[in-house]
C-alpha positions in Angstrom: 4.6 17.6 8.7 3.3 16.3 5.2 6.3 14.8 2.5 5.4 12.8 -0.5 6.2 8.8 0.0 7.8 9.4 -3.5 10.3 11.8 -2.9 11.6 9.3 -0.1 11.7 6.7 -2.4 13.7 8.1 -4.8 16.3 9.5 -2.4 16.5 5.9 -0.4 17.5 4.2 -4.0 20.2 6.3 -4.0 21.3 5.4 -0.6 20.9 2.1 -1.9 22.9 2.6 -5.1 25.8 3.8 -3.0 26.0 0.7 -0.8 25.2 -2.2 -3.6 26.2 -2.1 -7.1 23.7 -4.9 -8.8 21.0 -2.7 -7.6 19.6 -1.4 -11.0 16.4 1.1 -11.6 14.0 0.6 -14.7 11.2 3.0 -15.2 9.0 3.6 -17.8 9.4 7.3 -19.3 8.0 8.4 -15.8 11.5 9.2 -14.0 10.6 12.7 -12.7 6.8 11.2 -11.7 8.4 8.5 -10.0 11.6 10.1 -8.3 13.8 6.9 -10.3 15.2 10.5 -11.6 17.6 10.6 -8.8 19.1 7.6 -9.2 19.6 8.2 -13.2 21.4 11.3 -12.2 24.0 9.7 -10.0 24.3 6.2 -11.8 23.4 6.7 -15.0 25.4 3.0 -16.1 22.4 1.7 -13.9 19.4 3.2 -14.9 17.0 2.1 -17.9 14.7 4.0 -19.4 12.3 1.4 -21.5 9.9 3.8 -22.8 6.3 3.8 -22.4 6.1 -0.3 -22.3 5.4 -2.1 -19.2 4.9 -5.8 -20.5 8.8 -5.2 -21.8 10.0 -3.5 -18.7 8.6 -6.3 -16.4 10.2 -8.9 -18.6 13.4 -6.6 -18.8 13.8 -6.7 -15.2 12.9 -10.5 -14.9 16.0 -10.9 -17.3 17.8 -8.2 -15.0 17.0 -10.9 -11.6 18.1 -13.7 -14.2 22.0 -12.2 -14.4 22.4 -11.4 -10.6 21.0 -8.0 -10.4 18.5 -6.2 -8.0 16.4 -4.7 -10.4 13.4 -1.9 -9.4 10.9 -1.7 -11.9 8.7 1.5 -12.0 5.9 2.5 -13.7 2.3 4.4 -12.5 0.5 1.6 -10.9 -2.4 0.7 -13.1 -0.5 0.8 -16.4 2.4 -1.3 -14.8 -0.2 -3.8 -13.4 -2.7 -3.5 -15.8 -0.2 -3.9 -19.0 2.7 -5.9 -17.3 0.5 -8.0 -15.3 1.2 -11.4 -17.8 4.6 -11.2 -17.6 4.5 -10.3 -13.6 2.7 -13.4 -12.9 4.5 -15.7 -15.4 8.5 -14.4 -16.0 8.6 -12.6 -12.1 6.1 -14.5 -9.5 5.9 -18.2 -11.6 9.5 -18.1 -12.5 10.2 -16.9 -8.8 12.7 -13.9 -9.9 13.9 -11.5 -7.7 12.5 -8.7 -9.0 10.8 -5.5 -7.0 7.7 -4.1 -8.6 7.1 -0.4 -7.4 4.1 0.9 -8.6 3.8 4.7 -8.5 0.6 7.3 -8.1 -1.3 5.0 -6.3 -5.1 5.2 -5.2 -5.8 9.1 -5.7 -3.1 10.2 -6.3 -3.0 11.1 -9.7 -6.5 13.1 -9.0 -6.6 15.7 -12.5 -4.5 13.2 -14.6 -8.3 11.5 -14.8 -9.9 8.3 -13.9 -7.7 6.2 -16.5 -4.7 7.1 -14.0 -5.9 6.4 -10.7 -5.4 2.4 -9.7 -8.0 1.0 -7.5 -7.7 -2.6 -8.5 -3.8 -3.3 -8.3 -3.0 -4.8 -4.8 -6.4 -7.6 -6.1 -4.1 -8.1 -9.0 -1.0 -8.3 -6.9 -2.1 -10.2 -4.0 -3.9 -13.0 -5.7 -0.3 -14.3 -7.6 1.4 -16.4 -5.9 4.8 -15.9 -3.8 4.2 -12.0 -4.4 5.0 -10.1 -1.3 3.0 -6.7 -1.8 3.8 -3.8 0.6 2.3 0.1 1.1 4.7 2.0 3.6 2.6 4.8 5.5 4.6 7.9 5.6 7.8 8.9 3.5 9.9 7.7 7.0 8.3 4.2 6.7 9.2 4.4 2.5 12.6 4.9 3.4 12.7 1.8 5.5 10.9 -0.5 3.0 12.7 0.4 -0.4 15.8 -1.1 2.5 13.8 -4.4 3.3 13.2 -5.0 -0.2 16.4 -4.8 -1.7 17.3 -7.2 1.1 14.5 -10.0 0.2 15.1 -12.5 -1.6 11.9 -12.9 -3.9 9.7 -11.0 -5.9 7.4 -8.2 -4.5 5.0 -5.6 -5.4 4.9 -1.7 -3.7 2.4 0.9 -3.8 4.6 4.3 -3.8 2.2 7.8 -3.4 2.7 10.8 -5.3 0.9 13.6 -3.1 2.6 15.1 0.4 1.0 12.9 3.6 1.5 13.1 7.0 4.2 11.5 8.7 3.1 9.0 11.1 5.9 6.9 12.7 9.1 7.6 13.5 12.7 6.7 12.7 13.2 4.8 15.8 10.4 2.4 15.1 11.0 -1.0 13.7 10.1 -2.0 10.0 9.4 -5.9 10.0 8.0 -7.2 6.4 5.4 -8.7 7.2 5.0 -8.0 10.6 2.0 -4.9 11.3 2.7 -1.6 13.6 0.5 -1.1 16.3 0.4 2.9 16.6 -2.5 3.0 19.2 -3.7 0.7 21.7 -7.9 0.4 22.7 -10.4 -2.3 23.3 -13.3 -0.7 21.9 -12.5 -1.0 18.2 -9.8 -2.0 15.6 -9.3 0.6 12.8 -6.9 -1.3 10.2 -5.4 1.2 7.6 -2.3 0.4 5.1 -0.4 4.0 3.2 -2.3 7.3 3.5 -5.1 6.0 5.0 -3.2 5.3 8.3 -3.1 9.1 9.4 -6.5 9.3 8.6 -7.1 6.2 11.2 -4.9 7.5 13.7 -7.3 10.9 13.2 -10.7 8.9 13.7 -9.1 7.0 16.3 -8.9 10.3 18.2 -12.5 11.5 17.1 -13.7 8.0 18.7 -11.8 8.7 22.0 -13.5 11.8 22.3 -17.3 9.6 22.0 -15.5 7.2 24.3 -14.3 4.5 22.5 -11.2 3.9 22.3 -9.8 2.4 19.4 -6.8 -0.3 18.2 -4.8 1.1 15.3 -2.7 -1.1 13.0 -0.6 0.0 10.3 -1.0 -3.1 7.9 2.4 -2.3 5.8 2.7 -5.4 4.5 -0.7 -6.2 3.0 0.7 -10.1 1.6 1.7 -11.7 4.1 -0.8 -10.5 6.7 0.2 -10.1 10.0 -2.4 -12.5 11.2 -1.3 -12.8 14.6 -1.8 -9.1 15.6 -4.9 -9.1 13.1 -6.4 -11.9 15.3 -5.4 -11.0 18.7 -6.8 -7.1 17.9 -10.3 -9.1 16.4 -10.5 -11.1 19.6 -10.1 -8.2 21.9 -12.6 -5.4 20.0 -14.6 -7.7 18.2 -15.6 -4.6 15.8 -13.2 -4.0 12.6 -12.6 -1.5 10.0 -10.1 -1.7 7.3 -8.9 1.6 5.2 -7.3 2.0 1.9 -6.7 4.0 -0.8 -8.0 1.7 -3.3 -11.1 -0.8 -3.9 -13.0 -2.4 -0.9 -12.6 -5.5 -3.5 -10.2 -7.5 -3.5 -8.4 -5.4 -1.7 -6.5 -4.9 1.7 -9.8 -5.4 3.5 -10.8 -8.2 1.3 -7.4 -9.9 2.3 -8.6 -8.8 6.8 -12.1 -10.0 6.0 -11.0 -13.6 4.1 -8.8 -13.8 7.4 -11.1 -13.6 10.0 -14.3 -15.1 8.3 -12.0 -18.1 9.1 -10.8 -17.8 11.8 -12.8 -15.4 14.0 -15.8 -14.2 12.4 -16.7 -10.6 13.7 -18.4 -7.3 11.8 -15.9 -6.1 9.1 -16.5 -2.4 7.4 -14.7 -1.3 5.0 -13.2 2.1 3.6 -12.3 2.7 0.2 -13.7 3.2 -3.6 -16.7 1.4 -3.2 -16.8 -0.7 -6.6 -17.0 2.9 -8.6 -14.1 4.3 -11.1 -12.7 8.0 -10.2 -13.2 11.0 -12.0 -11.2 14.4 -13.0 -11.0 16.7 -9.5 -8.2 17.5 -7.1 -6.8 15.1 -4.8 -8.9 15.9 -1.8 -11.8 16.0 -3.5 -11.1 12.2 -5.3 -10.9 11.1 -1.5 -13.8 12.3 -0.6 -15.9 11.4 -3.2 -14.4 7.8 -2.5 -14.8 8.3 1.1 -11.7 8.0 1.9 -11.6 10.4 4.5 -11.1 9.9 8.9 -15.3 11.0 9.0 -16.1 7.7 7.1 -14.1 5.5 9.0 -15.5 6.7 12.6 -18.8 6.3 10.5 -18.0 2.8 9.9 -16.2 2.2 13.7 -19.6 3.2 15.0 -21.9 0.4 12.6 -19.0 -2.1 13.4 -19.4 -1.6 17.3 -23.4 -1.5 16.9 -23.5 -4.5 15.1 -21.3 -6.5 17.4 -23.6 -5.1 20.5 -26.6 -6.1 18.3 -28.2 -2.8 18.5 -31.6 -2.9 17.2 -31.9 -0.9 13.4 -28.0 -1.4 13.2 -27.1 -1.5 9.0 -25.9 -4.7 7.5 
């Protein structure tokens, strides 16, 4: 079963909106793109529309946090990051407002909108500000959960929503801990590390491995700042072999944050899975991931280098 992350989304605000009246919704003249739509339909007295201006709508909801509200600001992820950043860093994350920043059409997902809409570089620009929790749910059930743990956290955060149908990967019954990672597959052999749509496509290579023997560790690294260091760690020390996966950059990114972790603490092979310092280009979504090569082949491509340079296999690539 595929559903798009941002149709949960937009249907958990309104849960939301039911329960708590100081949650308000600010978008960006993307309210059908980002679901917010919903919640403008059934409390219009709490949804603002700021136009296409994402330095304003950033400070707007800063000002929202200032009077007491739960504001949720939305905009498609590289203009909301890429324009709003200043005013993120300095009115939200210095000023320490609580204030949650949902960016929208993450990674691919925009695919025929063109390469000025996909963002590859936000969760660098999110995760390097201080205080900043930054979170991509997996699967529209996790979305659900984490629009939830958001409205209840006290601080500012950042959250990658998608716009294209993925598969659903956890379940209802499974717990949702901010800042704490899932652990959807147990093995000793390797540890695949994937955060949003990329985690389905870990869980697949994780299967492909099994069938070469090895049998891999999957984590679904939700919550990207904080890390889940413990299970990071304690997944490293047992594999020794890593891969990350995302739907973004390989810099800066979700692996960069895994890979500043261990070189630390417990230095092992790192690969990583993701736009490989290039821009996108014009295609369909499918296509966009694989010419990224973001796809479950790449990352049991990268499991096997991992596990050859740990074993020290002669003509293994650095």
């Amino acid at each position: 079963m595929k559903i798009a992350p941002r149709e949960a989304y937009g249907r958990a605000l309104v849960e939301l909106g039911r329960e708590n009246g100081d949650i308000v919704v600010l978008d960006a003249d993307v309210a059908k793109a980002s679901m917010t739509v919903l919640f403008k339909e059934a409390f219009p007295e709490r949804f603002f529309d700021l136009g296409i201006a994402e330095s304003d709508l950033m400070a707007t909801g800063a000002g929202f946090a200032v009077a007491g509200k739960i504001p949720f600001v939305n905009a498609y992820a590289n203009f909301l990051l890429g324009n709003g950043w200043e005013q993120l860093r300095l009115s939200i994350c210095y000023a320490n407002q609580n204030v949650k920043v949902v960016g929208h059409n993450i990674g691919a997902s925009s695919a025929k909108d063109g390469p000025t809409h996909l963002p590859l570089e936000d969760i660098a620009l999110a995760r390097v500000l201080p205080g900043l929790l930054v979170l991509e749910p997996a699967d529209a059930v996790e979305m659900g959960k984490a629009v939830r743990a958001l409205a209840a956290y006290a601080g500012p955060a950042y959250m990658r929503v998608g716009r294209m149908p993925t598969p659903v990967v956890t379940r209802e019954e499974d717990p949702f801990i901010l800042g704490r990672a899932g652990i959807l597959r147990s093995g000793a052999d390797v540890t695949l590390i994937a955060c949003g749509s990329m985690v389905a496509k870990a869980l697949a290579a994780a299967a492909e491995l099994a069938e070469r023997g090895l049998e891999a560790d999957v984590l679904n690294l939700h919550t990207i700042k904080p890390l889940d260091e413990e299970a990071i760690l304690a997944s490293a020390r047992k594999t020794r072999a890593v891969v990350t996966a995302e739907e973004h950059s390989t810099r800066a990114g979700m692996g960069g944050a895994v890979a500043e972790l261990l070189a630390g603490r417990y230095p092992v092979p790192v690969r990583m899975v993701g736009a490989q310092d290039i821009f996108g280009i014009c295609a369909s979504y499918e296509d966009i991931q694989e010419y990224f090569g973001m796809t479950s082949e790449k990352i049991v491509a990268e499991a096997l280098i991992a596990c050859a340079l740990r074993d020290g296999e002669p003509g293994a690539p650095h």
